[in-house]
C-alpha positions as CSV (number, residue, x, y, z in Angstrom):
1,X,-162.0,-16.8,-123.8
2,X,-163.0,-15.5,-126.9
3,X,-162.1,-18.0,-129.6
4,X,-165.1,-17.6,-131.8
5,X,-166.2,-19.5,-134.3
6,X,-166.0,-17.4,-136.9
7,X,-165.7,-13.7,-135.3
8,X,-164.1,-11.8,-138.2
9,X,-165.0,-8.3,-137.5
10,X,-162.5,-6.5,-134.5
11,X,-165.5,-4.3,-133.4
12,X,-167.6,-7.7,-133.1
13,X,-164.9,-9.5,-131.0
14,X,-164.1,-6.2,-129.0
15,X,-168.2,-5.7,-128.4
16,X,-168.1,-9.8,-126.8
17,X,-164.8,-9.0,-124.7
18,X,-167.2,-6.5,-122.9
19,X,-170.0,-9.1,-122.9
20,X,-167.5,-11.5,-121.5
21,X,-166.7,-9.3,-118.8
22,X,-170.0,-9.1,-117.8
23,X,-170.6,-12.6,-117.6
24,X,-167.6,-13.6,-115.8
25,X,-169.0,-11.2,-112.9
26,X,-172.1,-12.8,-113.1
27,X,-170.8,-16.1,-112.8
28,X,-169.0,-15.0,-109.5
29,X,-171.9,-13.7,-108.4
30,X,-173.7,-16.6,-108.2
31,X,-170.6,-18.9,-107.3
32,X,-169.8,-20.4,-110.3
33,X,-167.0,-21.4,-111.8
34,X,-166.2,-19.4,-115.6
35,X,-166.2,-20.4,-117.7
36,X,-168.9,-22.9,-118.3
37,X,-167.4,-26.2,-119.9
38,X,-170.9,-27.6,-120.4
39,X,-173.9,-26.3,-120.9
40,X,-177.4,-27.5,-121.0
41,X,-180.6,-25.4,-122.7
42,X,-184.1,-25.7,-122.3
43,X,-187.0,-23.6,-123.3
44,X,-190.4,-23.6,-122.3
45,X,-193.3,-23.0,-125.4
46,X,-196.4,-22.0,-123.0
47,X,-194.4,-20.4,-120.4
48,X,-192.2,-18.1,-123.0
49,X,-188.8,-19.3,-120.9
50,X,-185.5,-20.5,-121.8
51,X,-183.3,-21.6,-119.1
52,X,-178.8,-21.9,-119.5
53,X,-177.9,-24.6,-117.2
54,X,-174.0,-24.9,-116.9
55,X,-171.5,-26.9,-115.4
56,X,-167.5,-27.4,-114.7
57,X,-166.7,-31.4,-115.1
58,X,-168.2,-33.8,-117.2
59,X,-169.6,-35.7,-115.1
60,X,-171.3,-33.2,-112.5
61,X,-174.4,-31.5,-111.9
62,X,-176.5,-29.0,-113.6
63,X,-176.4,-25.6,-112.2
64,X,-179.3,-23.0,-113.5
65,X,-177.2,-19.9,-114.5
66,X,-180.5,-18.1,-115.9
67,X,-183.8,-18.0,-117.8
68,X,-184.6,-15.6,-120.1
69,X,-187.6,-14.3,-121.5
70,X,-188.8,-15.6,-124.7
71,X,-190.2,-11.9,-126.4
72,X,-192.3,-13.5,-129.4
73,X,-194.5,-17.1,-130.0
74,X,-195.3,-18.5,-133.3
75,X,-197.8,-21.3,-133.7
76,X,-199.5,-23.2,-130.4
77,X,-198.1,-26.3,-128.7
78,X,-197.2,-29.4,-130.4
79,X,-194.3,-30.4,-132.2
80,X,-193.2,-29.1,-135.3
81,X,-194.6,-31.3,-138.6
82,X,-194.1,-29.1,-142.0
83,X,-192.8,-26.3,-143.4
84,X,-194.7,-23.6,-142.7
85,X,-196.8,-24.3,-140.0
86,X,-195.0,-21.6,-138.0
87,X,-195.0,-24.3,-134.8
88,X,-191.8,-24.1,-132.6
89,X,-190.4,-27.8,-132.4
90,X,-191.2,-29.9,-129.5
91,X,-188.5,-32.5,-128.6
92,X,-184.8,-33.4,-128.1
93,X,-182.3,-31.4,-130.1
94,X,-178.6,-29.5,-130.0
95,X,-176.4,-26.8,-131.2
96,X,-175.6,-27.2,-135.0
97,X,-174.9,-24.1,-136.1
98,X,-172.7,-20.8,-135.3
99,X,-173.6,-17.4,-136.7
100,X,-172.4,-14.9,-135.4
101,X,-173.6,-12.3,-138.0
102,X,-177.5,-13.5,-138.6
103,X,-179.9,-11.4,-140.3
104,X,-181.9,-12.0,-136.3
105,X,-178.0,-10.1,-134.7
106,X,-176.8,-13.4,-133.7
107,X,-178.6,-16.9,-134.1
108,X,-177.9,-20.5,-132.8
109,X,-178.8,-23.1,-135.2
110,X,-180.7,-26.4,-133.9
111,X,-180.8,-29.8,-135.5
112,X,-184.6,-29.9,-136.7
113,X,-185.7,-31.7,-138.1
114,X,-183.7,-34.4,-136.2
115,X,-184.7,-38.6,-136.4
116,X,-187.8,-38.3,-135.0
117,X,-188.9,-35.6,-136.9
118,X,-188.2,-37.3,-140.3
119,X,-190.3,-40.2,-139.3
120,X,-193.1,-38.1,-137.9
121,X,-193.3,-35.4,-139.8
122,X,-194.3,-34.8,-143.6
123,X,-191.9,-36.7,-145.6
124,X,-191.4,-34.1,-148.8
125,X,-191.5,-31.2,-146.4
126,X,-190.7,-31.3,-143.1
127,X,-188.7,-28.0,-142.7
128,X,-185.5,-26.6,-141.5
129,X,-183.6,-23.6,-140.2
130,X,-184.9,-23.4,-136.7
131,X,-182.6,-21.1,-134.4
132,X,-182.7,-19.5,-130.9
133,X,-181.7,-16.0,-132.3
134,X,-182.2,-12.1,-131.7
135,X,-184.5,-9.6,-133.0
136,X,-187.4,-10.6,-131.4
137,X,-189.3,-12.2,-134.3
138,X,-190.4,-15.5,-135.5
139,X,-192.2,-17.8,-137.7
140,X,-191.1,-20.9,-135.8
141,X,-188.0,-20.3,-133.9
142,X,-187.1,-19.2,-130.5
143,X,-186.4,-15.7,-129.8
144,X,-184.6,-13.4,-126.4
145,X,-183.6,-10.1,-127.0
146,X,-180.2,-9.1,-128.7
147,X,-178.0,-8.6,-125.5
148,X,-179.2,-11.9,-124.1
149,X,-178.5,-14.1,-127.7
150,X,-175.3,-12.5,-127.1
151,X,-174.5,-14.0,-123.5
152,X,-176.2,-17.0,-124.9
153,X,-173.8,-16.7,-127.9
154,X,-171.1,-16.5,-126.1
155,X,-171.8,-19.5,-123.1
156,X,-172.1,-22.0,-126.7
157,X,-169.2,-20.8,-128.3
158,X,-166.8,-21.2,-125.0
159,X,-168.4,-24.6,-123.7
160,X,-168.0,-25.7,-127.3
161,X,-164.4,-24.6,-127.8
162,X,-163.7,-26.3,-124.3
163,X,-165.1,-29.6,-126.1
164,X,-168.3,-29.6,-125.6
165,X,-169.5,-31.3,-129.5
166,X,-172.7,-31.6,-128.3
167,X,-174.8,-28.9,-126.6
168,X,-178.5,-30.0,-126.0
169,X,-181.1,-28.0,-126.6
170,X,-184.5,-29.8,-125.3
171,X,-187.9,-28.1,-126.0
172,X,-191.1,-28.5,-123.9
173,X,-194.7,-27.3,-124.4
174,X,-194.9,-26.6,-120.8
175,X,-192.7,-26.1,-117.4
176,X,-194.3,-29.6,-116.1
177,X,-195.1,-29.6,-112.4
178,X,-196.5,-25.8,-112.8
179,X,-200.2,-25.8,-111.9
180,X,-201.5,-23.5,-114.4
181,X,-199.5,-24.9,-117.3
182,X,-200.6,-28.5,-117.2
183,X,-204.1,-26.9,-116.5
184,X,-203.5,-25.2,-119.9
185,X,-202.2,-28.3,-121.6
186,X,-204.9,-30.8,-120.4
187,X,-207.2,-28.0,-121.0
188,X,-206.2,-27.6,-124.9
189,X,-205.2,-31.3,-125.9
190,X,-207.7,-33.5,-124.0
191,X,-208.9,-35.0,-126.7
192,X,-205.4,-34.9,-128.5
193,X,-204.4,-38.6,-127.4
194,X,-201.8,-38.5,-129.5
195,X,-200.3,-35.5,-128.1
196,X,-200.6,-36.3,-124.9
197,X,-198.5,-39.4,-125.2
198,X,-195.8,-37.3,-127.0
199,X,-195.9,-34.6,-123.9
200,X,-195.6,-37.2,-121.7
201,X,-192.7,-38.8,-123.3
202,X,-190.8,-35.4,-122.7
203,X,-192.3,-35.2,-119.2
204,X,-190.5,-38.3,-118.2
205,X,-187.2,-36.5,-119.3
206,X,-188.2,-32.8,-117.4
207,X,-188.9,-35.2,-114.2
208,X,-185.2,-36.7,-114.5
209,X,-183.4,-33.9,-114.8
210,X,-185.5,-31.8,-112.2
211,X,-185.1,-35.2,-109.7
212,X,-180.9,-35.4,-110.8
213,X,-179.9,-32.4,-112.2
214,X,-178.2,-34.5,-115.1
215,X,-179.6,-35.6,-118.1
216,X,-180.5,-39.0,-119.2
217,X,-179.7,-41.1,-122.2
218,X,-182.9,-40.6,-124.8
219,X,-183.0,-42.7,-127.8
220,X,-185.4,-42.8,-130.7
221,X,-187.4,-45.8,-131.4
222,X,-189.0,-47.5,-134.6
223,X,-192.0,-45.5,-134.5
224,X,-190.3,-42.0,-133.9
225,X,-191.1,-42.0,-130.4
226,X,-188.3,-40.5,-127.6
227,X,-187.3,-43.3,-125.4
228,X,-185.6,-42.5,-122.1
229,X,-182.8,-45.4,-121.0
């Protein structure tokens, strides 16, 4: 179902037909049903992953589709706080942006800085313009190689023309429960109390969805802080 958000170019739409294709076998392959009317992203900073979870009704489980590898870093963990640090956001975010013809091949826009952000982070300049994208480069954003953004791309556009408004993107320092990633975290930040309250804030949010294969309600609280209902 290509019905693309801004596809102009025939060679472009013929190039995701074939990409299409591909992922419709893949989908069969591992017993799913195409195409994906919801789908759920989340990427790991330390660990370089980014996992496409999908899923057919509304109200159902998460399925992992796949993880791909993130090809660049910029920054170290925490969250992003100002333009220019180069830091990759840590938090709660989602799809807000479509381009299908990015200067990084194709690029996903994410809602940085979101609520949180503007009460946390600088108040003149907090930044912008953070995308999961192609290319393989970075000074802040998250990067997979060009015929991955391109499934990616594609799984957005289709959930999204299906109705899906809002596609969550949720961003973690670490893969939690993975020995040597905490080791590295408590290892880095022990002394960062802050920090570690925010990580463990989004811990409380990995741990639901890894227990229920759903995700919870999160709001945002006075302070800036992610609250899970």
């Amino acid at each position: 179902m290509i019905n693309s958000l801004a596809l102009s170019s025939k060679e472009m739409v013929k190039e995701l037909q074939q990409k299409e294709d591909s992922l419709k076998k893949q989908f069969a392959e591992k017993h799913l049903v195409w195409p994906a009317k919801q789908i759920y992203i989340r990427s790991f900073k330390y660990d370089s992953q980014l996992e496409v979870w999908v899923r057919d009704e509304k109200n159902g489980s998460f399925q992992l589709f796949k993880t791909y590898k993130i090809c660049t870093l910029s920054g170290s963990l925490g969250p992003k706080r100002i333009d220019g640090d180069y830091q990759v956001p840590e938090g709660f975010y989602y799809i807000n942006e479509f381009r299908p013809k990015s200067e990084f091949h194709m690029a996903l826009g994410i809602n940085y800085p979101n609520a949180s952000d503007l009460l946390l982070s600088d108040s003149l300049r907090p930044g912008n313009g953070i995308f999961i994208h192609g290319s393989c480069v970075t000074t802040g954003c998250i990067p997979i190689q060009n015929d991955q953004i391109e499934e990616l791309y594609l799984l957005a556009s289709n959930a999204h023309n299906y109705g899906q408004d809002f596609i969550p993107v949720h961003i973690f320092p670490i893969r939690y429960h993975k020995t040597k990633s905490e080791e590295y975290l408590s290892k880095n930040r022990k002394d960062d109390f802050e920090y570690l309250g925010f990580s463990s804030r989004l811990k409380e949010v990995f741990d639901y969805f890894e227990q229920h294969r759903k995700l919870p309600l999160i709001s945002i609280n006075k302070k800036g802080e992610y609250v899970m209902l």
